[in-house]
Rosetta silent file (secondary structure, phi, psi, omega in degrees, C-alpha in Angstrom):
SEQUENCE: XXXXXXXXXXXXXXXXXXXXXXXXXXXXXXXXXXXXXXXXXXXXXXXXXXXXXXXXXXXXXXXXXXXXXXXXXXXXXXXXXXXXXXXXXXXXXXXXXXXXXXXXXXXXXXXXXXXXXXXXXXXXXXXXXXXXXXXXXXXXXXXXXXXXXXXXXXXXXXXXXXXXXXXXXXXXXXXXXXXXXXXXXXXXXXXXXXXXXXXXXXXXXXXXXXXXXXXXXXXXXXXXXXXXXXXXXXXXXXXXXXXXXXXXXXXXXXXXXXXXXXXXXXXXXXXXXXXXXXXXXXXXXXXXXXXXX
SCORE:     score description
SCORE:     0.000 S_00000001
   1 L     0.000  137.374  178.313    0.001    0.007    0.019 S_00000001
   2 E  -132.744  152.081  178.270    1.328    3.392   -0.910 S_00000001
   3 E  -152.921  160.464 -177.300    0.141    6.941   -0.230 S_00000001
   4 E  -105.067  137.434  176.400    1.281   10.558   -0.668 S_00000001
   5 E  -127.103  150.733  178.878    1.925   12.968    2.228 S_00000001
   6 E  -131.182  137.183 -175.662    2.814   16.664    2.267 S_00000001
   7 E  -130.118  151.993 -175.458    4.596   18.483    5.141 S_00000001
   8 E  -117.091  123.486  168.901    5.273   22.109    5.956 S_00000001
   9 E   -97.324  107.421 -179.351    8.496   23.472    7.376 S_00000001
  10 E   -99.203  112.012 -175.484    7.466   26.842    8.838 S_00000001
  11 E  -118.196  153.358  173.845   10.647   28.732    9.669 S_00000001
  12 E  -140.348  157.744  179.741   11.566   32.066   11.198 S_00000001
  13 E  -110.144  130.651  171.551   14.845   33.785   11.876 S_00000001
  14 E  -119.397 -165.216 -175.269   15.853   35.232   15.249 S_00000001
  15 L   -70.878  -21.684 -179.126   19.106   36.591   16.604 S_00000001
  16 L   -98.406    2.167 -179.893   20.475   33.050   17.143 S_00000001
  17 E   122.681 -162.066 -175.868   19.527   31.706   13.724 S_00000001
  18 E   -81.152  144.631  174.481   16.708   29.779   12.122 S_00000001
  19 E  -129.195  151.675 -177.826   13.917   28.152   14.125 S_00000001
  20 E  -116.566  140.428  178.305   11.280   25.664   13.007 S_00000001
  21 E   -80.263  121.816 -176.017    7.640   25.509   14.149 S_00000001
  22 E  -130.812  162.226  174.348    6.945   22.108   15.767 S_00000001
  23 E  -139.345  162.927  173.965    4.147   20.646   17.874 S_00000001
  24 E  -130.055  137.970  179.436    3.471   17.875   20.363 S_00000001
  25 E   -73.825  124.107 -172.227    0.104   16.214   20.891 S_00000001
  26 L   -58.241  -41.617 -178.050   -1.074   17.217   24.337 S_00000001
  27 L   -93.431   -5.649 -178.924   -2.771   13.914   25.184 S_00000001
  28 L  -136.426   63.083 -175.344   -0.295   11.737   23.295 S_00000001
  29 H   -66.147  -17.582  178.628    3.220   13.128   23.974 S_00000001
  30 H   -66.069  -15.833  178.470    4.679    9.692   23.130 S_00000001
  31 H   -68.825  -17.576  177.260    3.957   10.505   19.448 S_00000001
  32 L    86.474  176.029  178.200    6.950   12.913   19.583 S_00000001
  33 L   -76.151  136.903 -173.227    7.652   16.278   18.074 S_00000001
  34 E  -138.108  174.906  174.210    6.040   16.759   14.664 S_00000001
  35 L  -124.329  159.617  177.280    5.390   19.347   11.957 S_00000001
  36 L   -60.364  137.617  179.435    2.062   20.119   10.207 S_00000001
  37 E   176.055  165.390  178.833    1.325   17.705    7.440 S_00000001
  38 E  -175.728 -169.023 -175.685   -1.109   15.085    6.149 S_00000001
  39 E   -76.703  136.392  176.619   -2.457   12.990    3.263 S_00000001
  40 L   -78.650  124.408 -178.103   -2.708   14.379   -0.234 S_00000001
  41 L   -83.266  163.263 -178.177   -6.319   13.991   -1.334 S_00000001
  42 L   -57.740  127.858 -179.454   -7.372   12.843   -4.786 S_00000001
  43 L    76.612    5.774  179.109   -6.727   15.543   -7.387 S_00000001
  44 L   -98.192  137.172  173.960   -4.864   17.765   -4.865 S_00000001
  45 L   -79.276  144.060 -173.855   -1.422   19.095   -5.449 S_00000001
  46 H   -56.793  -36.839  179.077    1.034   18.384   -2.598 S_00000001
  47 H   -66.557  -30.829  176.674    1.740   22.119   -2.018 S_00000001
  48 H   -67.897  -41.099  178.265   -1.995   22.724   -1.644 S_00000001
  49 H   -57.912  -48.413  179.852   -2.141   19.849    0.832 S_00000001
  50 H   -58.119  -44.633  178.880    0.673   21.364    2.905 S_00000001
  51 H   -61.635  -45.537 -177.274   -1.068   24.741    2.978 S_00000001
  52 H   -63.606  -40.543 -178.154   -4.349   23.166    3.944 S_00000001
  53 H   -66.780  -36.071  177.893   -2.752   21.089    6.738 S_00000001
  54 H   -61.526  -46.653  179.078   -1.148   24.223    8.199 S_00000001
  55 H   -63.251  -44.410 -176.121   -4.570   25.860    8.382 S_00000001
  56 H   -70.619  -39.650 -171.364   -6.281   22.746    9.795 S_00000001
  57 H   -96.076  -18.475 -176.883   -3.611   21.766   12.305 S_00000001
  58 H  -127.413  -14.687 -179.540   -2.249   25.204   13.372 S_00000001
  59 L    71.849   21.446 -177.719   -4.960   27.691   12.350 S_00000001
  60 L   -94.532  131.504 -177.772   -2.416   29.824   10.429 S_00000001
  61 L  -112.665  -34.402 -178.798   -3.665   31.725    7.374 S_00000001
  62 L   -84.256   67.198 -177.788   -0.915   34.198    6.493 S_00000001
  63 E  -113.237  144.362  178.845    1.512   31.749    4.994 S_00000001
  64 E  -124.387  126.831  177.273    3.781   32.178    2.002 S_00000001
  65 E   -73.366  119.973 -179.277    5.241   29.241    0.088 S_00000001
  66 E   -87.382  -49.554 -175.924    9.036   29.903   -0.190 S_00000001
  67 E  -168.555  156.338  167.558   10.056   26.786   -2.049 S_00000001
  68 E   -83.609  134.465 -176.775    9.550   23.026   -2.625 S_00000001
  69 E  -103.504   -0.672  178.586   12.301   21.122   -0.898 S_00000001
  70 E   106.014 -168.291 -175.860   11.712   17.795   -2.722 S_00000001
  71 E  -136.461  159.247  176.355   10.394   14.453   -1.680 S_00000001
  72 E  -141.831  151.466  175.392   11.485   11.304    0.138 S_00000001
  73 E   -92.285  142.144 -179.504   10.110    7.798    0.408 S_00000001
  74 E  -140.802  129.024  177.300    9.326    6.500    3.898 S_00000001
  75 E   -93.701  106.026 -176.505    8.265    2.995    4.960 S_00000001
  76 E   -83.326  104.768 -173.508    5.732    3.407    7.782 S_00000001
  77 L   -70.343  -38.659 -177.835    6.106    0.127    9.666 S_00000001
  78 L   -66.073  -41.628 -178.557    3.149    0.554   12.012 S_00000001
  79 L   -85.599  -13.907 -177.723    0.709    1.374    9.144 S_00000001
  80 L    54.923   51.805  176.175    2.532   -0.990    6.795 S_00000001
  81 E  -138.963  153.096  175.539    2.532    1.479    3.951 S_00000001
  82 E   -97.504  121.173 -177.162    5.007    3.117    1.722 S_00000001
  83 E  -107.478  135.090  169.288    4.741    6.918    1.806 S_00000001
  84 E   -98.356  111.008 -172.756    5.926    9.394   -0.750 S_00000001
  85 E  -104.742  131.623  176.538    6.523   12.530    1.297 S_00000001
  86 E  -111.253  134.179 -176.492    6.714   16.039   -0.171 S_00000001
  87 E  -117.000  136.520 -177.341    8.301   18.847    1.898 S_00000001
  88 E  -130.913  141.826  176.677    7.675   22.568    1.559 S_00000001
  89 E   -94.033  119.853  178.928    9.266   25.638    3.098 S_00000001
  90 E  -119.579  152.606  169.741    6.756   28.288    4.301 S_00000001
  91 E  -124.780  164.932 -178.998    7.250   31.623    5.955 S_00000001
  92 E  -135.064  144.251  177.651    4.760   33.804    7.760 S_00000001
  93 L   -91.005  -10.731  178.649    4.359   37.557    8.136 S_00000001
  94 L   -66.573  144.934  172.375    2.434   37.033   11.386 S_00000001
  95 L   -84.931   89.585 -174.365    4.039   37.792   14.728 S_00000001
  96 L   -86.028  149.250 -176.687    3.467   34.423   16.289 S_00000001
  97 L   -70.650  175.143  177.301    3.887   33.779   20.020 S_00000001
  98 L   -72.669  -37.460  179.349    6.644   31.554   21.469 S_00000001
  99 E  -142.253  151.468  172.170    4.244   28.860   22.448 S_00000001
 100 E  -167.577  160.010  177.087    0.434   28.281   21.960 S_00000001
 101 E  -106.257  142.955  177.147   -2.149   25.490   21.908 S_00000001
 102 E  -137.612  132.520  176.684   -4.467   24.784   18.982 S_00000001
 103 E   -96.040  122.225 -174.073   -7.412   22.394   18.867 S_00000001
 104 L   -68.610  124.130 -175.671   -7.801   20.673   15.493 S_00000001
 105 L  -108.128   -3.604 -176.064  -11.295   21.426   14.088 S_00000001
 106 L   -76.218  169.843 -179.598  -11.136   19.673   10.763 S_00000001
 107 L   -89.953   47.559  176.727  -13.014   16.405    9.961 S_00000001
 108 L  -107.716 -179.010  178.117   -9.812   14.419    9.965 S_00000001
 109 L   -64.585  -14.633 -178.094   -8.476   11.680   12.225 S_00000001
 110 L   -97.835    7.176 -175.618   -6.891   14.445   14.314 S_00000001
 111 L   -60.494  130.513 -179.977  -10.184   16.249   15.001 S_00000001
 112 L    88.406  -10.556  176.578  -10.375   17.389   18.608 S_00000001
 113 L   -70.058  143.968  173.556   -6.663   16.826   19.279 S_00000001
 114 E  -102.834  118.033 -176.076   -4.800   19.590   21.076 S_00000001
 115 E  -101.390  126.987  179.206   -1.475   20.448   19.477 S_00000001
 116 E   -97.057  111.678 -178.106    1.069   22.295   21.669 S_00000001
 117 E   -94.435  144.024  175.107    3.146   24.525   19.372 S_00000001
 118 E  -156.933  172.963 -178.412    6.631   25.929   19.973 S_00000001
 119 E  -108.151  134.392 -176.734    9.743   27.020   18.076 S_00000001
 120 E  -120.428  131.370  172.392   12.806   24.731   17.895 S_00000001
 121 E   -52.454  140.917 -177.584   16.373   25.688   16.774 S_00000001
 122 H   -54.574  -36.299 -176.493   17.124   24.094   13.451 S_00000001
 123 H   -64.895  -16.936 -176.130   20.134   22.179   14.919 S_00000001
 124 H  -104.370    6.186 -173.598   17.841   20.255   17.189 S_00000001
 125 H   -79.024    1.922  172.309   15.298   19.082   14.667 S_00000001
 126 H   -61.429  -16.299 -179.776   16.864   15.641   14.286 S_00000001
 127 H   -81.708   -0.127 -179.890   14.414   14.711   17.068 S_00000001
 128 L   -64.968  147.983 -172.900   11.339   15.021   14.927 S_00000001
 129 H   -73.329  152.747  172.491    9.206   11.939   14.835 S_00000001
 130 H    53.855   32.513  179.285    9.155    9.568   11.876 S_00000001
 131 H    59.737   30.650  175.964   12.049   11.260    9.990 S_00000001
 132 L   -70.286  -14.775  175.546    9.964   14.382    9.396 S_00000001
 133 L   -91.783   14.128 -173.447   13.178   16.423    9.738 S_00000001
 134 L   -59.719  -31.496 -175.652   14.859   14.640    6.845 S_00000001
 135 L  -113.895   15.703  178.236   15.046   17.661    4.529 S_00000001
 136 H   -60.216  -29.360 -179.094   15.503   20.350    7.181 S_00000001
 137 H   -57.513  -25.667 -178.970   19.144   20.671    6.078 S_00000001
 138 H   -72.436  -11.925  175.836   17.983   22.389    2.905 S_00000001
 139 H   -82.150  -17.512 -179.334   16.838   25.353    5.015 S_00000001
 140 L  -139.522  113.551 -176.877   20.360   25.943    6.275 S_00000001
 141 L   -91.572  105.863  174.231   23.412   25.476    4.139 S_00000001
 142 L  -149.607  150.783 -177.388   26.476   24.738    6.194 S_00000001
 143 L   -52.830  124.898  172.047   29.199   22.072    5.920 S_00000001
 144 L    80.615    3.859 -174.657   28.054   18.735    7.316 S_00000001
 145 H   -67.735  -47.230  179.124   24.609   19.870    8.463 S_00000001
 146 H   -60.464  -45.390  177.596   22.674   17.209    6.483 S_00000001
 147 H   -58.758  -45.699  178.834   25.129   14.526    7.571 S_00000001
 148 H   -58.755  -44.629 -179.307   24.894   15.602   11.202 S_00000001
 149 H   -57.373  -47.850 -176.044   21.040   15.475   11.128 S_00000001
 150 H   -62.883  -47.747 -178.772   21.013   11.901    9.831 S_00000001
 151 H   -58.704  -46.508  179.882   23.659   10.701   12.302 S_00000001
 152 H   -65.087  -33.121  173.752   21.848   12.213   15.308 S_00000001
 153 H   -61.570  -49.049 -177.747   18.663   10.608   14.068 S_00000001
 154 H   -59.406  -44.871 -176.934   20.358    7.164   13.945 S_00000001
 155 H   -65.119  -43.450 -175.339   21.772    7.580   17.465 S_00000001
 156 H   -65.808  -48.672 -175.892   18.459    8.758   18.931 S_00000001
 157 H   -68.615  -37.197  175.962   16.365    6.029   17.319 S_00000001
 158 H   -59.711  -44.346  179.358   18.998    3.410   18.094 S_00000001
 159 H   -63.847  -37.879  177.959   18.904    4.298   21.785 S_00000001
 160 H   -64.694  -38.075  176.068   15.146    4.109   21.832 S_00000001
 161 H   -67.237  -41.038  175.750   15.326    0.553   20.391 S_00000001
 162 H   -55.146  -44.034 -177.994   17.942   -0.434   23.022 S_00000001
 163 H   -73.589  -39.420 -177.750   15.583    0.665   25.779 S_00000001
 164 H   -65.248  -37.019 -173.640   12.472   -0.856   24.119 S_00000001
 165 L   -94.201    6.578  179.599   14.161   -4.223   23.638 S_00000001
 166 L    56.990   43.406  177.171   15.786   -4.242   27.126 S_00000001
 167 L   -89.461  161.123 -173.636   19.274   -4.393   25.707 S_00000001
 168 L   -51.088  130.969  177.454   22.301   -3.457   27.879 S_00000001
 169 L   -67.905  -22.391 -177.263   22.147    0.170   28.967 S_00000001
 170 L   -87.300    2.701  175.267   25.866    0.495   28.917 S_00000001
 171 L   -61.917  132.771 -175.587   26.117   -0.157   25.173 S_00000001
 172 E  -120.759  139.473 -177.923   27.999    2.669   23.491 S_00000001
 173 E   -64.347  136.342  178.571   27.869    3.544   19.765 S_00000001
 174 E  -107.555  -51.246 -178.440   30.995    2.454   17.877 S_00000001
 175 E  -137.324  138.827  170.304   30.018    3.025   14.285 S_00000001
 176 E  -121.084  132.105 -175.187   26.970    4.625   12.650 S_00000001
 177 E  -116.711  129.806  176.504   26.150    3.719    9.052 S_00000001
 178 E   -96.963  129.534  171.093   23.898    5.683    6.682 S_00000001
 179 E   -90.413   96.555 -173.649   22.152    3.668    4.036 S_00000001
 180 L   -60.057  136.022 -175.035   22.246    6.179    1.219 S_00000001
 181 L   -72.790  -29.575  178.747   18.976    6.514   -0.606 S_00000001
 182 L  -164.177  178.963 -177.958   20.553    7.093   -4.018 S_00000001
 183 H   -62.899  -32.279 -178.152   23.709    8.200   -5.777 S_00000001
 184 H   -68.096  -41.898  179.408   22.827   11.850   -5.334 S_00000001
 185 H   -66.891  -42.236  178.714   22.587   11.569   -1.557 S_00000001
 186 H   -59.854  -40.302  176.819   25.804    9.518   -1.471 S_00000001
 187 H   -63.358  -44.872 -178.711   27.531   12.289   -3.427 S_00000001
 188 H   -65.374  -47.253 -179.017   26.295   15.054   -1.181 S_00000001
 189 H   -66.650  -32.099  176.396   27.216   13.242    2.034 S_00000001
 190 H   -67.140  -39.930  177.001   30.637   12.267    0.727 S_00000001
 191 H   -62.847  -40.135 -178.838   31.358   15.908   -0.086 S_00000001
 192 H   -69.227  -46.712 -173.730   30.251   16.933    3.409 S_00000001
 193 H   -73.888  -24.941  178.401   32.143   14.237    5.373 S_00000001
 194 H   -69.239  -16.808 -179.480   35.402   14.771    3.476 S_00000001
 195 H   -84.495  -20.938 -171.835   35.415   18.333    4.900 S_00000001
 196 H  -127.488   10.072 -179.106   35.165   17.120    8.539 S_00000001
 197 E  -162.255  179.024  179.782   36.777   13.695    8.560 S_00000001
 198 E  -129.807  149.960  175.373   39.183   11.297    6.855 S_00000001
 199 E   -69.226  133.343  177.277   38.690    7.951    5.157 S_00000001
 200 E  -124.175  -15.106  176.619   39.863    4.967    7.170 S_00000001
 201 E  -157.625  141.161  173.721   38.360    1.943    5.446 S_00000001
 202 E  -129.582  130.952  176.660   36.780    1.049    2.118 S_00000001
 203 E  -128.362 -178.233 -178.725   34.845   -2.158    1.471 S_00000001
 204 L   -70.206  -16.428 -179.913   32.524   -3.245   -1.309 S_00000001
 205 L   -97.984  -10.951  179.218   29.473   -1.865    0.565 S_00000001
 206 E   162.394 -171.828  179.544   30.851    1.599    1.279 S_00000001
 207 E  -119.261  138.775  177.231   33.508    3.831    2.913 S_00000001
 208 E  -105.254  138.509 -178.267   34.052    4.411    6.633 S_00000001
 209 E  -124.542  149.939  173.616   35.323    7.806    7.866 S_00000001
 210 E  -104.723  113.793  178.447   36.757    9.058   11.177 S_00000001
 211 E   -65.812  146.969  174.185   35.335   12.451   12.122 S_00000001
 212 E   -68.284  -36.464  178.129   37.609   15.176   13.452 S_00000001
 213 E  -132.344  130.226 -178.578   35.011   15.832   16.127 S_00000001
 214 E   -64.884  153.214  169.882   32.394   13.340   17.294 S_00000001
 215 E   -89.293  136.700 -173.777   28.685   13.840   16.785 S_00000001
 216 E  -139.055  141.514  172.729   26.872   13.603   20.105 S_00000001
 217 E  -141.100  123.264 -175.820   23.245   13.506   21.353 S_00000001
 218 L    52.873 -118.738 -178.101   22.476   13.159   25.049 S_00000001
 219 L   -98.252    4.726 -177.195   24.868   10.438   26.334 S_00000001
 220 E  -107.766  138.271  173.752   25.703    8.892   22.968 S_00000001
 221 E  -144.395  158.351 -176.350   28.514    9.998   20.634 S_00000001
 222 E  -151.665  142.905  177.070   30.196    8.554   17.559 S_00000001
 223 E  -117.219  -24.491 -176.926   33.262    9.379   15.416 S_00000001
 224 E   -92.323  121.838 -177.250   33.251    6.443   12.919 S_00000001
 225 E  -124.477  125.272  176.253   30.723    7.021   10.134 S_00000001
 226 E  -109.892  134.257  171.927   30.103    4.650    7.229 S_00000001
 227 E  -101.694  110.156 -178.955   28.383    5.739    4.021 S_00000001
 228 E   -87.011  140.266  176.082   26.863    2.660    2.468 S_00000001
 229 L   -63.055  150.476 -179.876   26.262    2.544   -1.285 S_00000001
 230 L   -55.708  135.503 -179.878   22.607    2.695   -2.346 S_00000001
 231 L  -148.865  108.708 -176.196   20.993   -0.752   -2.090 S_00000001
 232 L   -61.789  -18.028  177.285   17.215   -1.156   -2.622 S_00000001
 233 L   -79.472  -14.486  177.793   17.196   -4.316   -0.488 S_00000001
 234 L   -96.372   99.669 -171.588   18.270   -2.323    2.606 S_00000001
 235 L   -84.251   -0.404 -176.991   15.008   -0.779    3.626 S_00000001
 236 L   -89.922  160.255  175.905   16.420    0.855    6.747 S_00000001
 237 L   -75.701  -22.953 -178.763   17.714    4.380    7.153 S_00000001
 238 E   167.796 -168.239  175.905   20.922    3.060    8.636 S_00000001
 239 E  -144.208  161.077  171.400   22.438    1.149   11.524 S_00000001
 240 E  -125.620  124.896  179.844   24.359    1.682   14.728 S_00000001
 241 E   -97.755  120.811 -177.253   27.076   -0.782   15.758 S_00000001
 242 E  -104.673  154.051  173.977   27.466   -0.842   19.526 S_00000001
 243 E  -114.846  143.078 -179.458   30.314   -1.979   21.741 S_00000001
 244 L  -117.155  147.581  174.133   29.926   -3.682   25.088 S_00000001
 245 L   -64.096  -38.977  177.629   32.359   -3.973   28.026 S_00000001
 246 L  -127.058  106.137 -179.783   31.314   -7.658   28.197 S_00000001
 247 L   -84.229  119.866  179.362   30.202   -9.155   24.928 S_00000001
 248 L  -128.275   99.581 -177.715   27.806  -12.103   25.320 S_00000001
 249 H   -63.734  -32.522 -179.296   26.457  -13.268   22.013 S_00000001
 250 H   -67.367  -39.915  176.827   24.112  -15.777   23.652 S_00000001
 251 H   -64.757  -41.866 -177.808   22.434  -13.093   25.693 S_00000001
 252 H   -67.904  -36.318 -178.657   22.043  -10.923   22.595 S_00000001
 253 L   -73.569   -7.142  176.681   20.648  -13.858   20.560 S_00000001
 254 L   -77.799  -12.650  176.185   17.859  -14.348   23.119 S_00000001
 255 L   -77.219  137.462  176.653   16.288  -11.191   21.621 S_00000001
 256 L   -59.818  150.055  179.599   13.623  -11.782   18.967 S_00000001
 257 L    61.467   39.591  176.518   14.630  -10.918   15.394 S_00000001
 258 E  -118.315  153.008  176.224   18.307  -11.398   16.100 S_00000001
 259 E  -147.836  153.153 -175.805   20.858  -13.312   14.090 S_00000001
 260 E  -101.378  134.596  175.140   24.535  -14.237   14.423 S_00000001
 261 E  -120.449  119.563 -177.214   27.172  -13.347   11.805 S_00000001
 262 E  -130.674  139.588  173.322   30.552  -15.005   12.329 S_00000001
 263 E  -134.620  164.317  177.341   33.853  -14.944   10.525 S_00000001
 264 L   -50.167  119.000  179.913   37.298  -16.126   11.634 S_00000001
 265 L    75.973   13.648 -171.927   38.241  -14.026   14.656 S_00000001
 266 E  -149.708  141.124  179.634   35.051  -12.006   14.448 S_00000001
 267 E  -142.905  138.226 -179.165   31.469  -12.210   15.796 S_00000001
 268 E  -143.250  135.106  172.915   28.502   -9.891   15.211 S_00000001
 269 E  -110.196  127.629  176.697   24.881  -10.040   16.343 S_00000001
 270 E  -102.018  131.230  179.980   22.284   -8.229   14.238 S_00000001
 271 E  -126.906  132.253  179.363   19.011   -7.195   15.908 S_00000001
 272 L  -110.171  123.868  172.765   16.020   -5.805   14.049 S_00000001
 273 L   -92.130  114.279 -175.821   13.471   -3.703   15.912 S_00000001
 274 L   -62.774  -16.306  178.269   10.168   -4.041   14.008 S_00000001
 275 L   -98.433    9.866 -174.583    9.149   -0.527   15.151 S_00000001
 276 L  -130.425  155.410  174.785   12.325    1.137   13.955 S_00000001
 277 L  -107.982   26.587  177.824   14.082    1.928   10.644 S_00000001
 278 E  -127.003  119.944  177.385   17.518    1.656   12.321 S_00000001
 279 E   -77.385  148.115  177.905   19.327   -1.714   12.601 S_00000001
 280 E  -113.058  134.432  176.864   21.289   -2.593   15.691 S_00000001
 281 E  -128.975  150.660  175.009   24.628   -4.430   15.684 S_00000001
 282 E  -135.268  118.538 -172.509   26.942   -5.644   18.411 S_00000001
 283 E  -113.485  144.807  173.531   30.484   -6.599   17.183 S_00000001
 284 E  -139.783  115.116   -1.893   33.338   -8.375   18.857 S_00000001
 285 L   -72.480  159.477  177.838   35.999   -7.039   18.479 S_00000001
 286 L   -65.993  150.961  179.647   34.554   -3.554   17.811 S_00000001
 287 H   -61.093  -30.902  178.327   35.436   -2.021   14.460 S_00000001
 288 H   -63.683  -32.251  177.852   37.111    0.876   16.200 S_00000001
 289 H   -72.457  -41.280  177.328   39.590   -1.541   17.735 S_00000001
 290 H   -62.540  -35.694 -176.110   40.354   -3.085   14.342 S_00000001
 291 H   -90.048   -5.491 -177.334   40.935    0.324   12.849 S_00000001
 292 L    65.517   30.199 -178.760   42.871    1.682   15.828 S_00000001
 293 L   -98.078    0.000    0.000   40.378    4.577   16.052 S_00000001
């Protein structure tokens, strides 16, 4: 099953830089931070959908479409559907408050929900639910910004999976791998990472780099980044390879959807979280040890 979605990045500039308008569902905070957006109706253009959703979900009328930012495909595991998502940059001439609540009045599935709106610095939008922040980097052009957003997303979602599956809390990221969507993304990310890191390993699946400065979110950080070549069979956004002080493959293999990968002198357990688009790996020895990183 496939469907089309349209989303609105509503941005403003203050003295500290760009901020994005986000909301949280008051009665369902577990849904995470989101942006206005919804399903494209029959015969409707995606940019019209985005504008309509802003009106329905935020009550904003004085909106100006700045530009179309492109589209991305997203596999929604809970709904079991493939979504083609269109993203649009909007600005507003209204002087909006720092925070406010809005009750959705449309005849949609969100009718009656209370959305709590606020402004978020662009650098923190990796935390948006369901990869809704995937094209935020296009609002701000700076070396490595797109790369950083994806890596922070992988770390955050990986940690959520660790907690959900009751995996060791002391697991620390060793390598984060981005599964590039196409050759264009691979080219962009390669250009970015070569400005802030150096190549340390090349295999048939991609190149691993060591960053000059680690990317960090909360208590997780990582310096080794792999850019995997586009592969349509890899439906995930990426993976995080964790290291443990005490590696116990039998304990890890007790988790559902786990499998063992072994080679001479090397052992790895792969774990798939059915609610996540980030794979989890546990390697012994860790790749950082092999590379001396």
């Amino acid at each position: 099953m496939s469907t089309q979605k349209a989303y609105a990045y509503i941005a403003r500039r203050n003295t500290d830089g760009l901020e994005l308008l986000v909301f949280r569902q008051k009665d369902h905070p577990e849904a995470g931070l989101q942006i206005p957006g919804g399903t494209v109706e029959d015969g409707e253009k995606p940019e019209v959908t985005a504008h309509r959703e802003v009106l329905e979900e935020a009550g904003l009328t004085e909106m100006r479409l700045v530009q179309s930012l492109g589209s991305r495909q997203y596999s929604h595991k809970t709904k079991q559907e493939l979504q083609e998502r269109f993203f649009f940059h909007f600005s507003t001439s209204s002087q909006l408050p720092e925070t406010w609540d809005y009750t959705v009045a449309s005849k949609s599935e969100d009718q009656g929900f209370v959305f709590e709106y606020s402004w978020m610095p662009l650098e923190q939008t990796f935390g948006l639910a369901g990869r809704q922040g995937e094209l935020v980097y296009k609002l701000k052009h700076q070396p490595g910004f797109e790369l950083q957003q994806i890596i922070l997303y992988l770390l955050r979602i990986g940690r959520k999976s660790l907690n959900r599956l009751n995996l060791p809390e002391n697991a620390q990221p060793d390598v984060a791998a981005i599964f590039c969507l196409d050759q264009f993304e691979l080219g962009r990310l390669t250009t970015q990472i070569e400005l802030i890191g150096k190549e340390v390993e090349e295999t048939e699946t991609g190149i691993t780099y060591l960053l000059d400065t680690p990317y960090a979110v909360e208590n997780d950080s990582v310096r080794l980044i792999k850019l995997r070549h586009p592969d349509p069979t890899r439906i995930w956004r990426g993976d995080v390879d964790y290291k443990l002080a005490e590696y116990n493959k039998y304990q890890l293999l007790s988790i559902a959807d786990s499998k063992l990968i072994e080679r001479p002198g090397y052992s790895m357990v792969e774990i798939t979280d059915p609610l996540s688009d980030v794979l989890l790996y546990f390697s012994n020895p860790p790749l950082s040890q092999d590379l001396g990183a």
